[in-house]
LUMTIZA-793815 format. One line per field, with one value per residue: x, y, z of N, C-alpha, C in turn. Coordinates in pm, whole numbers. Each point is the difference from the previous one (the first is absolute). Layout:
BEGIN
nu: (X, ...)
nv: (Y, ...)
nw: (Z, ...)
cau: (X, ...)
cav: (Y, ...)
caw: (Z, ...)
cu: (X, ...)
cv: (Y, ...)
cw: (Z, ...)
END
This chain:
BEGIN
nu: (1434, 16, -135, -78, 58, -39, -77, -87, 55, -41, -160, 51, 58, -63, -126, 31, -9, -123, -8, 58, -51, -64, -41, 54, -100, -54, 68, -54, -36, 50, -74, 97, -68, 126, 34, -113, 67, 95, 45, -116, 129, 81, -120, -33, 151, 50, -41, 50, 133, -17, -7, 72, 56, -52, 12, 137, 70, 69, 64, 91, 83, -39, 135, -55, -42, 166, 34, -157, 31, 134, -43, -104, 119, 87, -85, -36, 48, 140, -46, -138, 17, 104, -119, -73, 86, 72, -65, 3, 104, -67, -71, -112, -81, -106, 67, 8, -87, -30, 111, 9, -138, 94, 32, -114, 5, 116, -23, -107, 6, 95, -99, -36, 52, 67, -198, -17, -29, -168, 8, -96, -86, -92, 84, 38, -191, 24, 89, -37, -77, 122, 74, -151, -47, 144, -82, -121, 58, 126, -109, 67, -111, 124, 13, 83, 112, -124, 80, 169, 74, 135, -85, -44, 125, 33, -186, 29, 129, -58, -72, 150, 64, -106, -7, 129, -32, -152, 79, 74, -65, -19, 98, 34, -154, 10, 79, 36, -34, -60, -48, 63, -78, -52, -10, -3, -84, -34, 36, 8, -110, 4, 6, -64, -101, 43, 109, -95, -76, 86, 47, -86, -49, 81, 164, -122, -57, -86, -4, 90, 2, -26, -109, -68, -68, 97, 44, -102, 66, 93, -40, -59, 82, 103, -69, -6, 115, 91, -67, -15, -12, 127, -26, -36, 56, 57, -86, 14, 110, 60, -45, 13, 107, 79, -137, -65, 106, 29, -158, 22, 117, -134, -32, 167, -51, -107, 21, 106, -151, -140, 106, 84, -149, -27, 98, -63, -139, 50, -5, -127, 62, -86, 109, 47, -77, 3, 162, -12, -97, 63, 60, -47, -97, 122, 38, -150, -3, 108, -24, -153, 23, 126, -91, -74, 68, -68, 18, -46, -38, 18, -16, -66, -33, 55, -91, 27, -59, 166, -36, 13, 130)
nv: (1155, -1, 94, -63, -82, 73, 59, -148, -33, 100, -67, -139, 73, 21, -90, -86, 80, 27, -112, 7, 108, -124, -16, 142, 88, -110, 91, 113, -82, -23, 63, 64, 124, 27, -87, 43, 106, -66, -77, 59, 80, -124, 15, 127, 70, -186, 26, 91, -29, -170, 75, 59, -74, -112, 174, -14, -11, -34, 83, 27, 51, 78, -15, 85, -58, -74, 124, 9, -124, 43, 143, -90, -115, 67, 35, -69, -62, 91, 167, -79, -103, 117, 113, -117, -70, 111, 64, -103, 26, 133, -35, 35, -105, -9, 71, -101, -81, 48, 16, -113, -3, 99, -118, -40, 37, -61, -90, 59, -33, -112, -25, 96, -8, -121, -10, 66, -114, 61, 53, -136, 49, -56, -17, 120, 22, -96, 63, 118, -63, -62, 165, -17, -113, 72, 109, -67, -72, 125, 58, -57, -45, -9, -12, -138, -36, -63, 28, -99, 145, -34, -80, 100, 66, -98, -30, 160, -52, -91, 46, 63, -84, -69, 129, -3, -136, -1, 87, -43, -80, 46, 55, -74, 22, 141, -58, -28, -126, 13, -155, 15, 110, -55, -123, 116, 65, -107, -18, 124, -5, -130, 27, 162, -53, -71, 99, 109, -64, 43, 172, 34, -64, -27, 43, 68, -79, -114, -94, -86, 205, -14, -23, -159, 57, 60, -83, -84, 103, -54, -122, 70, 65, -83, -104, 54, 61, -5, -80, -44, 68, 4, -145, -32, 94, -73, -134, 60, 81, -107, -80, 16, 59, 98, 87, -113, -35, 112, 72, -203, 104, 72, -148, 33, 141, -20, -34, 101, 73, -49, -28, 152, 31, -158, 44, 94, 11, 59, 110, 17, 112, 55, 41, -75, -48, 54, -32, -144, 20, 134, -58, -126, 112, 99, -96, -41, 127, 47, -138, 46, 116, -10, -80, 112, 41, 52, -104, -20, -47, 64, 141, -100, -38, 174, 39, -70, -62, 11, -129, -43, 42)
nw: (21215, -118, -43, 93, -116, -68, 60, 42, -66, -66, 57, -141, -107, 19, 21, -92, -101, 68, 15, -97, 21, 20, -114, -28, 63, -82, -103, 83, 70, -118, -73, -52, -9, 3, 80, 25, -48, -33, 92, 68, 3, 62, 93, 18, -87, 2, 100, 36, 4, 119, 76, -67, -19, 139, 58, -53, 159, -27, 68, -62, 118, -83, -14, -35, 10, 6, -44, -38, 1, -1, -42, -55, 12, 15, -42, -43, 52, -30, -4, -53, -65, -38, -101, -30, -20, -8, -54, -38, 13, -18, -32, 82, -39, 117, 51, -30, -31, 40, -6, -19, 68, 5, -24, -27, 127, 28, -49, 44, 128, -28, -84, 47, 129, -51, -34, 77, 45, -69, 106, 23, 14, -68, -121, -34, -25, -111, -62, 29, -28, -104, -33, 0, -37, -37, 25, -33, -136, -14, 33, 99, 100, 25, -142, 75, -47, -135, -85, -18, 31, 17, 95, 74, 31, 41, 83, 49, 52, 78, 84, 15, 54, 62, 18, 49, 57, 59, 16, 30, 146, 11, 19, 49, 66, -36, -23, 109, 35, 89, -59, -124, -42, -1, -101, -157, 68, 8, -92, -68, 35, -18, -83, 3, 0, -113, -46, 7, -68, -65, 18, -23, -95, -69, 37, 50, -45, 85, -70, 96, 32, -133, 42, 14, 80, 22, 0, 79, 64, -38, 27, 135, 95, -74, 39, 118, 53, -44, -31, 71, 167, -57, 0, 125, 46, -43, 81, 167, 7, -77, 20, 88, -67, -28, -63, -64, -59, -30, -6, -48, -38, -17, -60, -12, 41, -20, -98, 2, -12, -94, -97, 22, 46, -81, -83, -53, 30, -122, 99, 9, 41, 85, 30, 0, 76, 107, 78, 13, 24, 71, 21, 12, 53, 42, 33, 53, 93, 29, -2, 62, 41, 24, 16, 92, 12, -97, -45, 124, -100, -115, 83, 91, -137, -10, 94, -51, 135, -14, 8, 121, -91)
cau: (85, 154, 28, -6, 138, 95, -41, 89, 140, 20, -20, 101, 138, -28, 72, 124, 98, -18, 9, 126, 38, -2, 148, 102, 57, 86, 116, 97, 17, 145, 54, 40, -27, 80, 56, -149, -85, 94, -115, -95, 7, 78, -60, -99, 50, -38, -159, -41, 56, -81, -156, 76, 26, -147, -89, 19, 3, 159, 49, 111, 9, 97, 75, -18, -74, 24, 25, -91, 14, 100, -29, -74, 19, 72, -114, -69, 10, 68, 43, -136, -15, 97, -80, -111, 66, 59, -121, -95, 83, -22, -166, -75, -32, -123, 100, 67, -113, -100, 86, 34, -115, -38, 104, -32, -24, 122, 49, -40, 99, 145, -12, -60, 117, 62, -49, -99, -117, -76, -42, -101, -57, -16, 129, 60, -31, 41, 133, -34, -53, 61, 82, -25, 13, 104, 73, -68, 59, 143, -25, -107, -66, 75, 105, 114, -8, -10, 113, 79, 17, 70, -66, -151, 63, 61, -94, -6, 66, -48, -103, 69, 48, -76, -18, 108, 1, -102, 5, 105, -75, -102, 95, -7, -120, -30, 55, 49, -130, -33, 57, 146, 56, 10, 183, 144, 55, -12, 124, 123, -33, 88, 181, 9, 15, 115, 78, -55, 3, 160, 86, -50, -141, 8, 73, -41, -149, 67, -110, -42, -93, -95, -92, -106, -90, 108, 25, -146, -107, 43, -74, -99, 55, 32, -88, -166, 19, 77, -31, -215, -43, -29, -36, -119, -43, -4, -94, -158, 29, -7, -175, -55, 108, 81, -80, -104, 131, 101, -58, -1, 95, -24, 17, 136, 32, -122, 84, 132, 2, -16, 49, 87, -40, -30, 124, 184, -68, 13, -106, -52, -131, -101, 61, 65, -104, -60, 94, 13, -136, 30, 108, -96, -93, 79, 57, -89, -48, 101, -3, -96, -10, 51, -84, -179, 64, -7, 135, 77, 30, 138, 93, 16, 61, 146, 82, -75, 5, 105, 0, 116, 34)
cav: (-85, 44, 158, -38, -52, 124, 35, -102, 29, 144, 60, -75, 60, 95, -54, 3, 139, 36, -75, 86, 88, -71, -159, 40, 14, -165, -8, 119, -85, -90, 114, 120, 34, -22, -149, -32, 57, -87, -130, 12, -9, -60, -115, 49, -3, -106, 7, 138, 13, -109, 2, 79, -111, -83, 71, 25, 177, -37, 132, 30, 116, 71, 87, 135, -70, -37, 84, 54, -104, 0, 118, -16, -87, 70, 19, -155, -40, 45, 41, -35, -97, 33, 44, -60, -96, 9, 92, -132, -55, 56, 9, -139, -39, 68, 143, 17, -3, 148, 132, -49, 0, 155, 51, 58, 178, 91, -20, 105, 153, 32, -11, 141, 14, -53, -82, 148, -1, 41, -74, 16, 21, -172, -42, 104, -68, -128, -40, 45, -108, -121, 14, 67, -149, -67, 86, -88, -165, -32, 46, -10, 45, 129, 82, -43, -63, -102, -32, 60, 106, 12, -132, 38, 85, -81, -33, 117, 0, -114, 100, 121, -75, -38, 85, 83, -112, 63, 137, -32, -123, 76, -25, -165, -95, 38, -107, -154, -52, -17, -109, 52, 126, -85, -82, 42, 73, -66, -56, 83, 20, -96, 83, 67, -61, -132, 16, 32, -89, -130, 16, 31, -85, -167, -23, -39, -72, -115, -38, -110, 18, 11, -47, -56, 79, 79, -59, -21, 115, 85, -65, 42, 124, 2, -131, 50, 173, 32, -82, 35, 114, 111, -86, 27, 133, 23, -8, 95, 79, -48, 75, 154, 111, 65, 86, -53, -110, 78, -15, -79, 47, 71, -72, -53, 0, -74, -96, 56, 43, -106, -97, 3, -45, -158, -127, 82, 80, 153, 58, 53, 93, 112, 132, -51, -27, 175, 72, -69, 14, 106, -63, -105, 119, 46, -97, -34, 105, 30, -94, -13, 93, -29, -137, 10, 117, 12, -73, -67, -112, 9, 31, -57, -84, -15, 59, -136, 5, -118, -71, 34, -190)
caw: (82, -14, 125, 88, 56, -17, 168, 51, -63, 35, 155, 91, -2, 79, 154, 35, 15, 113, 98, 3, 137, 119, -21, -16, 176, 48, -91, 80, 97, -49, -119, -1, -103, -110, -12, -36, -139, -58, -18, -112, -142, -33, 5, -88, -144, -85, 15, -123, -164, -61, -13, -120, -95, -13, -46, -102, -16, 40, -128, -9, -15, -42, 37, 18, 112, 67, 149, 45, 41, 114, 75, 45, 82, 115, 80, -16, 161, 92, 84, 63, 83, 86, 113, 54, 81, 127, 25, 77, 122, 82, 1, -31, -167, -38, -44, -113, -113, -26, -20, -83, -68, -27, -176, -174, -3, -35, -172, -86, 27, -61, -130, 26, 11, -75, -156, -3, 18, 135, 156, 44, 150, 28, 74, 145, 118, 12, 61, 120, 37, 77, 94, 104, -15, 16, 121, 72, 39, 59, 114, 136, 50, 119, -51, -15, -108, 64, -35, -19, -75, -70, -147, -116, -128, -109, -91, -113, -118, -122, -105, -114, -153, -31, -89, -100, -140, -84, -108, -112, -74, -90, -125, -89, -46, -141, -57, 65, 103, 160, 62, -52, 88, 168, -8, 43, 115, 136, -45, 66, 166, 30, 18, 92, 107, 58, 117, 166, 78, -3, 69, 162, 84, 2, 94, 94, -22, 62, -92, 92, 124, -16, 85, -101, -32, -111, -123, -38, -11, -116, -108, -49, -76, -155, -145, -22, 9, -84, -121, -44, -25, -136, -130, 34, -28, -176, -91, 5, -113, -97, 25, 52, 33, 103, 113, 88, 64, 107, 140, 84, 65, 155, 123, 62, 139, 68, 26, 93, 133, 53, 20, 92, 83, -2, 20, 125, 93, 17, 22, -83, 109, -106, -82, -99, -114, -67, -85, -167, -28, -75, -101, -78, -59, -118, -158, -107, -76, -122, -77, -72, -104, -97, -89, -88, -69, -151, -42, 123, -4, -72, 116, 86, -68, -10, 120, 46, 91, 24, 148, 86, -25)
cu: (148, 79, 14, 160, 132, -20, 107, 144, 72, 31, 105, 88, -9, 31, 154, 99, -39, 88, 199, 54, 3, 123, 117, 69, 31, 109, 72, 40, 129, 89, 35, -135, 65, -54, -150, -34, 114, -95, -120, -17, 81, -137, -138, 38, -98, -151, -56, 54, -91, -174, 23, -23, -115, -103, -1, 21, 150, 46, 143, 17, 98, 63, -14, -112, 6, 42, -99, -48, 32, -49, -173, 15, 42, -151, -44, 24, 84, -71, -108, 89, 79, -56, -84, 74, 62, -140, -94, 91, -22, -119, -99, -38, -102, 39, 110, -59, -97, 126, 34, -121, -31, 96, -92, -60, 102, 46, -101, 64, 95, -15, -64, 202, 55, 7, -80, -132, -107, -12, -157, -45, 13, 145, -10, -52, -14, 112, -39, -99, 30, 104, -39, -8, 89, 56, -72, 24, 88, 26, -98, -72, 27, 73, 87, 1, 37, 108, 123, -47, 82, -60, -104, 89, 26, -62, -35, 95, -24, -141, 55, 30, -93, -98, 87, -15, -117, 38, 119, -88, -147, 64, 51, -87, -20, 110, -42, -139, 54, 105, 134, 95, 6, 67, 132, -7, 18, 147, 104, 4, 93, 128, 38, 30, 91, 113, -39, -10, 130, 29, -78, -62, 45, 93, -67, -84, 52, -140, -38, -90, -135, -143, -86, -64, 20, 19, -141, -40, 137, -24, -133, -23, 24, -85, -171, 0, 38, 6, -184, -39, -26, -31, -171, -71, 71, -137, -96, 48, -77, -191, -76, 56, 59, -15, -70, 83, 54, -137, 17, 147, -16, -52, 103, -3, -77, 28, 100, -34, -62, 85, 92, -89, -34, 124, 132, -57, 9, -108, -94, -105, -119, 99, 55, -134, -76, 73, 17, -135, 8, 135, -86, -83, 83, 43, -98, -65, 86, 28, -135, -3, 112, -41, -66, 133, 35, 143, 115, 26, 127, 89, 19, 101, 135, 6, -48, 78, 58, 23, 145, 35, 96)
cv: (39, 133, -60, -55, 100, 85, -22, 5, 137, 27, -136, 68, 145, -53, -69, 127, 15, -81, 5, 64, -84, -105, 71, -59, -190, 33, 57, -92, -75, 97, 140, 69, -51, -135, -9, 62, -72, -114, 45, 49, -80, -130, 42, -33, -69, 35, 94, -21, -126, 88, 134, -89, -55, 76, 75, 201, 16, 111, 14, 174, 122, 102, 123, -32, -27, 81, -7, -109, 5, 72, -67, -107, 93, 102, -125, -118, 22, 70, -18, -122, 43, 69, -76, -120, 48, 96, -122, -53, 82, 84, -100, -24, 138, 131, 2, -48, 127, 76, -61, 27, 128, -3, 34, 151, 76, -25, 129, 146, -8, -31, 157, 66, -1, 10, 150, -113, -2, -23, 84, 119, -157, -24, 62, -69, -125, 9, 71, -81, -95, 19, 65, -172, -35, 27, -49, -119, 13, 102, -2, 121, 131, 45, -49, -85, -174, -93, 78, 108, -60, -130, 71, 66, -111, -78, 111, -37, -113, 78, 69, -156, -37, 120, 49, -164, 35, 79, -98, -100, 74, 57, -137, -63, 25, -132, -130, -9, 12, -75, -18, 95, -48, -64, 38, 104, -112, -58, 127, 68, -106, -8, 54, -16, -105, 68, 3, -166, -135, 93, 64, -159, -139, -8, -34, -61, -99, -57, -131, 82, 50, -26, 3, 117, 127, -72, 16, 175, 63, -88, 70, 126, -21, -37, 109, 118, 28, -73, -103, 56, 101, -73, 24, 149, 40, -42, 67, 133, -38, -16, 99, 99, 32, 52, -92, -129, 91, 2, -44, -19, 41, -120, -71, 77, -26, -176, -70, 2, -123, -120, 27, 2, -78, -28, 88, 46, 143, 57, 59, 114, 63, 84, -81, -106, 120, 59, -89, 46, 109, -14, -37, 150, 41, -81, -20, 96, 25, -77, -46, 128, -47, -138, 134, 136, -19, -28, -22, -169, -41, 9, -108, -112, -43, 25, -140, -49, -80, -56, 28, -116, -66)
cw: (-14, 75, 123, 57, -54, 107, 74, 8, 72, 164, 112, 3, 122, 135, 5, 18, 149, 100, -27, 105, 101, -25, 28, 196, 3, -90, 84, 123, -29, -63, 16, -145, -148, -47, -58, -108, -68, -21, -49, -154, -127, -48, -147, -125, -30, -39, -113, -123, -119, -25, -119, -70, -98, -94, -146, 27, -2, -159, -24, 52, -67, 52, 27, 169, 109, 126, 75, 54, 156, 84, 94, 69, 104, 72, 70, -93, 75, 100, 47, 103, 177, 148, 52, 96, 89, 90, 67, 110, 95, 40, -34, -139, -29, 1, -156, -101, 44, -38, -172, -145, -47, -141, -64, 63, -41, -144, -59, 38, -33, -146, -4, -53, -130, -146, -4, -37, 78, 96, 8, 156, 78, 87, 130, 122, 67, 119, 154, 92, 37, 99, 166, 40, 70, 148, 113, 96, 57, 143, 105, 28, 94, -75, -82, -162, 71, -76, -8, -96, -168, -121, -50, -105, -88, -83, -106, -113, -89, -109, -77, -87, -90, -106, -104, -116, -52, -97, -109, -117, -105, -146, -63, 12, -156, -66, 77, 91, 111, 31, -18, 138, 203, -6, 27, 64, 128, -65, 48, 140, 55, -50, 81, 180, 58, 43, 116, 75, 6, 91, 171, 88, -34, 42, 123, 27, 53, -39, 132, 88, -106, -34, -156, -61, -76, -109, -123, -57, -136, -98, -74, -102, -105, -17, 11, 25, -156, -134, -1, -25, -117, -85, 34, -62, -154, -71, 4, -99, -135, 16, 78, -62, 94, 139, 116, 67, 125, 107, 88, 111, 164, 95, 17, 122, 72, 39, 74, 164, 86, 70, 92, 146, 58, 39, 82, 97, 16, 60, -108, 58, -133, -78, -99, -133, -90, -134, -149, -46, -99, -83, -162, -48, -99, -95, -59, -50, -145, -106, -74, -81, -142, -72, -90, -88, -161, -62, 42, -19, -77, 88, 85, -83, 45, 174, 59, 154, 43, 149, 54, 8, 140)
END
């Protein structure tokens, strides 16, 4: 019974992350990007640092540390949150959760890069798989791209941050938890970010034209994007592991897509179901080999599969 509600747990945090991509387009309706990864992260802290606390994971960090700190906030959630918000202002949800869903292919090619460590065949074709996936969803039938050009780059660049923090963050799991390391990065990401948003976006914000439902959807964002959520998917970690917690990852764009067809009515043709299909093949291919791979579990320990806060 208890597996059963650790599941549970895991595959809620999932649909909410999913259904994300959709809340964002009621935030984008009032909100500048800026003004939204501010608030949602102004709203998460409490959430993460108390659920630190409660849990008895709350660490002091040392100095020698602390750069590496900085350097992995400025991936994420800077320059993640930077590419995916403004990258969702301009493409649909279900195009930017599949582009989004290809991180853990690239954390092994740039840990190849970086750490000189192995890259599988597996990988390789993982990643060729999903990227034949990708080329799927974001292009029509005659050719054309079925989104802005310049937002699919910027959902790429949320995948580079989102990898260049994998790699830093794999160096301080060996000391600090999960749940720690999401705090205060969701803590100096919000530094970061507050000029941007005093001097471009709140001079201009006229808070009387903006509409209930904005309001309602950066609620959501902090309290179940950006702080459950990872309380949720800390416990399936904490009993499944690493490996078999991260699977349940490949249904946020499934998720995504669904829901942007129920409630935004995004189109949804054959090419594009085809194309998450082969999206969803490569990730799970590349990710079941690395479960059954001979002391891959130590490893996953530390490359442990940090939510998008």
């Amino acid at each position: 019974m208890k597996k059963f509600w650790v599941i549970f747990s895991v595959s809620l945090a999932m649909v909410f992350w999913g259904i994300t991509f959709v809340i964002f387009k009621y935030a984008n309706a009032s909100f500048d990007p800026i003004a939204i990864i501010f608030t949602r992260l102004l709203i998460s802290i409490p959430f993460l640092f108390s659920f630190a606390v409660l849990t008895g994971r709350m660490m002091r960090i040392r100095k020698g540390d602390f750069k590496w700190f900085l350097v992995m906030a400025a991936f994420e959630p800077f320059i993640y949150f930077i590419g995916e918000s403004f990258g969702l202002s301009m493409v649909s949800s279900t195009v930017a959760a599949i582009i989004i869903s290809t991180i853990p292919l690239f954390v092994p090619i740039a840990a190849w890069f970086l750490l000189k460590e192995r890259l599988t065949a597996t990988n390789i074709v993982g990643l060729l798989i999903s990227f034949t996936g990708v080329v799927m969803v974001v292009m029509a039938s005659d050719g054309r791209l079925t989104g802005n050009l310049k937002g699919i780059l910027l959902m790429f660049l949320a995948v580079f941050g989102a990898t260049g923090y994998t790699i830093i963050a794999k160096r301080l799991l060996d000391t600090y938890n999960g749940i720690l390391i999401t705090a205060w990065q969701s803590t100096l990401g919000f530094i970061f970010i507050t000029p941007f948003f005093l001097t471009l976006e709140l001079p201009h914000l006229d808070f009387s034209a903006v509409l209930p439902s904005s309001w309602w959807a950066l609620l959501y964002l902090g309290v179940f994007g950006s702080g459950i959520c990872f309380i949720l998917f800390a416990v399936g970690i904490r009993e499944l592991g690493a490996s078999k917690a991260n699977i349940f990852a490949n249904l946020v764009p499934v998720v995504a897509a669904i829901t942007s067809f129920f409630v935004l009515k995004e189109p949804m043709p054959v090419m594009k179901v085809m194309g998450i299909v082969v999206v969803l093949t490569g990730l799970m291919m590349s990710q079941v080999n690395n479960m059954n791979r001979k002391g891959n579990a130590r490893r996953w320990r530390k490359w442990i599969f940090m939510p998008r806060v």
